[in-house]
C-alpha positions as CSV (number, residue, x, y, z in Angstrom):
1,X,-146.5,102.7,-63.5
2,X,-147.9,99.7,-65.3
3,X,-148.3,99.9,-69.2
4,X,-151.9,100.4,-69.0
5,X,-151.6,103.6,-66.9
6,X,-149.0,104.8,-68.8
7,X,-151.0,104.6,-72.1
8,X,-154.2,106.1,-70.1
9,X,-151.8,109.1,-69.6
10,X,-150.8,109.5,-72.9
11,X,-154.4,109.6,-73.7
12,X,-155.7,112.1,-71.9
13,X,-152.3,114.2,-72.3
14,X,-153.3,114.0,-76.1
15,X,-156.9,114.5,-76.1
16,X,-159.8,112.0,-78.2
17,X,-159.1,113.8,-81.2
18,X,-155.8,112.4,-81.4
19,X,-156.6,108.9,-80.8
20,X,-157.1,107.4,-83.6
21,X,-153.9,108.1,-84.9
22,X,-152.0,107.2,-81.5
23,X,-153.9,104.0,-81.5
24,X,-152.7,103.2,-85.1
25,X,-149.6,103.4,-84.8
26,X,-149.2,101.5,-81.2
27,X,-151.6,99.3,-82.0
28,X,-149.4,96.2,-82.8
29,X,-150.9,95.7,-86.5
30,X,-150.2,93.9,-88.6
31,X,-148.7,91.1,-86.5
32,X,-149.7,88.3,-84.2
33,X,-150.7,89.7,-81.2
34,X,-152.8,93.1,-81.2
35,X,-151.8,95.6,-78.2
36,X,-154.2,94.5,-75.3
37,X,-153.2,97.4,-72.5
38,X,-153.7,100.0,-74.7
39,X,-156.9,98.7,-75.7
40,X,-158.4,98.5,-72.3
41,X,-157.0,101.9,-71.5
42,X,-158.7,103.5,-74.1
43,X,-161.7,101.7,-72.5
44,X,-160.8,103.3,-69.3
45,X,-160.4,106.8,-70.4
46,X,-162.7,107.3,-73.4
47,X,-166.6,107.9,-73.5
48,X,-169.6,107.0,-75.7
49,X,-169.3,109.5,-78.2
50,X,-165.6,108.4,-78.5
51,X,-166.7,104.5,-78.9
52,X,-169.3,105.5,-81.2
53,X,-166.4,107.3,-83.2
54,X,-163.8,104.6,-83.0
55,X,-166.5,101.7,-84.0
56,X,-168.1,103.7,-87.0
57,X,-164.6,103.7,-88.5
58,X,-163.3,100.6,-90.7
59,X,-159.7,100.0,-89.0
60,X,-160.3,96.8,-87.0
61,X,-158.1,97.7,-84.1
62,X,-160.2,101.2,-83.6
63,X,-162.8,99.1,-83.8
64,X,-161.4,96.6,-81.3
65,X,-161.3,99.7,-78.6
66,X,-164.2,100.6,-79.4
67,X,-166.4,97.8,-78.6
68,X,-164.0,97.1,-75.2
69,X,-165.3,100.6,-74.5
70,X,-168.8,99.5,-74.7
71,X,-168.1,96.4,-72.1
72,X,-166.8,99.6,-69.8
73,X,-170.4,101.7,-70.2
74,X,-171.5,98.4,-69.5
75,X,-169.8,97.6,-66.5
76,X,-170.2,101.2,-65.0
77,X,-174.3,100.5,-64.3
78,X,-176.1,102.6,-66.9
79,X,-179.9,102.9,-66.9
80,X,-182.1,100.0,-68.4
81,X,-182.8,101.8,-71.7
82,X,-179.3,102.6,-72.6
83,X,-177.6,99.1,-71.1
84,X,-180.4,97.3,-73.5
85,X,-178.9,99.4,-76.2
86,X,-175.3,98.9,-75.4
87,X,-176.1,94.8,-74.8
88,X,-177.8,94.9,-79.0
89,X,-174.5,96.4,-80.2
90,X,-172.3,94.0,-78.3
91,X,-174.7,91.3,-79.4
92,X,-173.8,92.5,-83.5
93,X,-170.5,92.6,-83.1
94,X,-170.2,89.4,-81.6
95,X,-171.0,87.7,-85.2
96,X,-168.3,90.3,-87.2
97,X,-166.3,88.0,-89.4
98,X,-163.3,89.8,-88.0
99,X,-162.4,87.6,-85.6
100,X,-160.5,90.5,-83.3
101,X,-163.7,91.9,-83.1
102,X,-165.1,88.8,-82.0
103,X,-162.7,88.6,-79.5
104,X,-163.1,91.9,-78.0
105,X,-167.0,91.4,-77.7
106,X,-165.9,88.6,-75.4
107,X,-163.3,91.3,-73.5
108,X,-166.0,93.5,-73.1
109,X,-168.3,91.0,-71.1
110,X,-165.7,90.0,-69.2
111,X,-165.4,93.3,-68.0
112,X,-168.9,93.5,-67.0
113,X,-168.3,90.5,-65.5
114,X,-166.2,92.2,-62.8
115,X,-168.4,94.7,-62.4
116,X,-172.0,92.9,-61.9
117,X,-171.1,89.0,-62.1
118,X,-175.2,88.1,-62.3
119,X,-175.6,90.5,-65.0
120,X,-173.8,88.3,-67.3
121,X,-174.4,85.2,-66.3
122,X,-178.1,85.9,-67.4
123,X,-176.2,87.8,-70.6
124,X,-174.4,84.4,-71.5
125,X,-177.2,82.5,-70.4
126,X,-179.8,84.5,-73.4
127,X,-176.9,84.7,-75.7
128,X,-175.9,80.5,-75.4
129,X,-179.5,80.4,-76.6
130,X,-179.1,82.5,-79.7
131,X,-179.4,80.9,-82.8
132,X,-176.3,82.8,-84.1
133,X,-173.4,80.3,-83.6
134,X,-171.1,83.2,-83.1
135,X,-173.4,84.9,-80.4
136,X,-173.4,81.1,-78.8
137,X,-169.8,81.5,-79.2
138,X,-169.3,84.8,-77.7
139,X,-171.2,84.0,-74.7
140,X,-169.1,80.7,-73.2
141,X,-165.9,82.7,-74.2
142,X,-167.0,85.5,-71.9
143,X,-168.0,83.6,-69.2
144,X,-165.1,80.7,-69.2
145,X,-162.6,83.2,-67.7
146,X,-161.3,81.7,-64.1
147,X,-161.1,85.3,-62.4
148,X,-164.8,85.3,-63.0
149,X,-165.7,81.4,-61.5
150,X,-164.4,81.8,-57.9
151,X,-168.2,81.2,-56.5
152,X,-169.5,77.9,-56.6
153,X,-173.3,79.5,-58.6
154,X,-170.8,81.0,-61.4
155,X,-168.7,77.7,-61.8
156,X,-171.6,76.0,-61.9
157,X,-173.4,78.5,-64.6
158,X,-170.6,77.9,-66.8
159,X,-170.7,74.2,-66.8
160,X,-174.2,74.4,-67.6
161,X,-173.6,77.1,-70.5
162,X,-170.9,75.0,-71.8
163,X,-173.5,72.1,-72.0
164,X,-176.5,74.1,-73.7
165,X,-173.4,75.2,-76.4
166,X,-172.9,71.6,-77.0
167,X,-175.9,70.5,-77.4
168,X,-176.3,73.0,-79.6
169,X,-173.6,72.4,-81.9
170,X,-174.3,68.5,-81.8
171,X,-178.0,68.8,-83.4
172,X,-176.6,70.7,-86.0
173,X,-176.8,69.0,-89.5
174,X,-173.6,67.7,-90.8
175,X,-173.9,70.4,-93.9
176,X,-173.7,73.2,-91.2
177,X,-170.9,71.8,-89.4
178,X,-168.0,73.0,-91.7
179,X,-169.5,76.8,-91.5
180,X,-167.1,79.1,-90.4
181,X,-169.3,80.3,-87.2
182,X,-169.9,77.0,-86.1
183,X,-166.6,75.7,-86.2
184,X,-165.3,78.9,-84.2
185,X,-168.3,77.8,-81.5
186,X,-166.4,74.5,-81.8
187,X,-163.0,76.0,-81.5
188,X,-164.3,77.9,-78.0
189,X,-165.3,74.8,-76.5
190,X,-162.4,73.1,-77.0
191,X,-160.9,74.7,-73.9
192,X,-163.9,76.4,-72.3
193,X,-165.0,73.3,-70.7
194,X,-161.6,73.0,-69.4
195,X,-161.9,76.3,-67.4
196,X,-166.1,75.5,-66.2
197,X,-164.6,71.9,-64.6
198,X,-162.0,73.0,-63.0
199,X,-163.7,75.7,-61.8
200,X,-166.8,73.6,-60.3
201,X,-164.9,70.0,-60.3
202,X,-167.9,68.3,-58.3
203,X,-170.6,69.4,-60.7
204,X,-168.2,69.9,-63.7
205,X,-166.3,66.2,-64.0
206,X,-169.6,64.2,-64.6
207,X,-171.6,66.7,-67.5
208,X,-167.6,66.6,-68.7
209,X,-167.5,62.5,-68.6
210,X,-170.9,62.6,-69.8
211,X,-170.0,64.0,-73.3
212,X,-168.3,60.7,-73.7
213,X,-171.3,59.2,-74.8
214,X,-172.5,60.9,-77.3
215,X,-172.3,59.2,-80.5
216,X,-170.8,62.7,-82.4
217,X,-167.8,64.0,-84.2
218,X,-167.6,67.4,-82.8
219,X,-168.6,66.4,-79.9
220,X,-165.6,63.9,-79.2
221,X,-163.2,66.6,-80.8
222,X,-164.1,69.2,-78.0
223,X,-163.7,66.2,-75.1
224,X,-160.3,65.3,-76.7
225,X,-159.4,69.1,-76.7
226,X,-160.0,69.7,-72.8
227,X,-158.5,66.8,-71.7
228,X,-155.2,68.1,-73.4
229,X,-155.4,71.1,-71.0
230,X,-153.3,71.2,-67.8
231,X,-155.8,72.3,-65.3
232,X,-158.4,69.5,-66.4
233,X,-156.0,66.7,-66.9
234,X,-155.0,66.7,-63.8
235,X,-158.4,66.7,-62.6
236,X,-159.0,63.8,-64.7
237,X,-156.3,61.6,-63.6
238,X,-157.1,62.8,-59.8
239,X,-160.4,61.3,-60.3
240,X,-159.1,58.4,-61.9
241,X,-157.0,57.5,-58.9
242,X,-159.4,57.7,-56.4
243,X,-160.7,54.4,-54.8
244,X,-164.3,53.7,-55.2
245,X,-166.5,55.7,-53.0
246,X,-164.1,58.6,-52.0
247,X,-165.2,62.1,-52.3
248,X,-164.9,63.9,-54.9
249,X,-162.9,67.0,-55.4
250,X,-164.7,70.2,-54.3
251,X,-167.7,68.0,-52.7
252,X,-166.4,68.4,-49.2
């Protein structure tokens, strides 16, 4: 029995009333790394009126499960009316100044992701136009997951919402720049390009070489950033090596 199942055991051996409590005290807080498997189990077992008790509380773990739990409504196909509801919440947490929370907004989509891939491709592909740069941020983050960018369309959808995010960021005024929100947009796409290219290398390696050119701070921060990453550098030197002419990788 994996972790996960063992905590979705011990949650419904104990009964919602008895979560918050549990969840508090295996929650991994304070300390660097909050307690992921529990998280998502409370997302397997729990329902909306459990959520909506976790999230209304102030202890930023509770409301870590609670907004995973809303990625799992989301993910199990609920009418149009209520997924337009659940979709606004995650869309306010996504600019929480706790960064956990941010975090698990992301989570959430990616689970949702699994469930109805085009769904949130056209979620991220809204959100990357959101004026918010923590929405912007929320919605490469979700979609830059590898499990989720096996089919060419996805890779390709993630390229292109890692582009729009850029551009973005890059007609910002300088005084904006240093704003919290943006600089966590920046922080994402300092390795969420990594994960669109070498998902989608064909499409992916020229709007990547591409960024080159532009004449902008950020901008050449974020390039810097990917190519340090192991699954684009390679990609990078691959294509640097290749004589004049040849194909490129993932264009045959």
């Amino acid at each position: 029995m994996s972790r996960r199942d063992q905590y979705r055991a011990e949650l419904r051996a104990g009964g919602p009333a008895r979560w918050p409590a549990y969840l508090r005290e295996r929650s991994g807080l304070p300390g660097p790394r909050a307690n992921l498997e529990l998280a998502q189990a409370v997302a397997d077992e729990g329902g909306p009126d459990t959520f909506d008790s976790l999230l209304a509380t102030d202890d930023e773990y509770l409301v870590f499960c609670g907004v995973l739990g809303l990625g799992r409504l989301l993910a199990d196909g609920p009418p149009a009316r209520t997924r337009t509801r659940i979709e606004a919440r995650l869309h306010e947490h996504a600019t929480d100044p706790r960064w956990r929370v941010r975090e698990a907004v992301a989570l959430a989509l990616q689970r949702l992701g699994d469930a109805d891939l085009p769904r949130l491709l056209d979620l991220g592909t809204a959100w990357v136009g959101d004026p918010h740069p923590l929405v912007r941020r929320a919605a490469v983050a979700a979609v830059c997951e590898p499990r989720l960018l096996t089919a060419a369309e996805a890779a390709a959808r993630a390229v292109a919402l890692c582009g729009r995010a850029t551009a973005g960021l890059a007609a910002l005024p300088a005084d904006k720049r240093r704003d919290d929100d943006v600089r966590a947009l920046r922080q994402a796409l300092g390795y969420c390009w990594s994960v669109a290219v070498a998902a989608d290398p064909a499409g992916g390696l020229p709007a990547f070489r591409a960024l080159a050119a532009v004449d902008d701070g950020d901008v050449a921060w974020i390039v810097r950033e990917n190519g340090r990453k192991k699954r684009l550098a390679r990609l990078l030197v691959s294509a640097a090596a290749r004589p004049a002419g040849a194909a490129r990788p993932g264009s045959d």
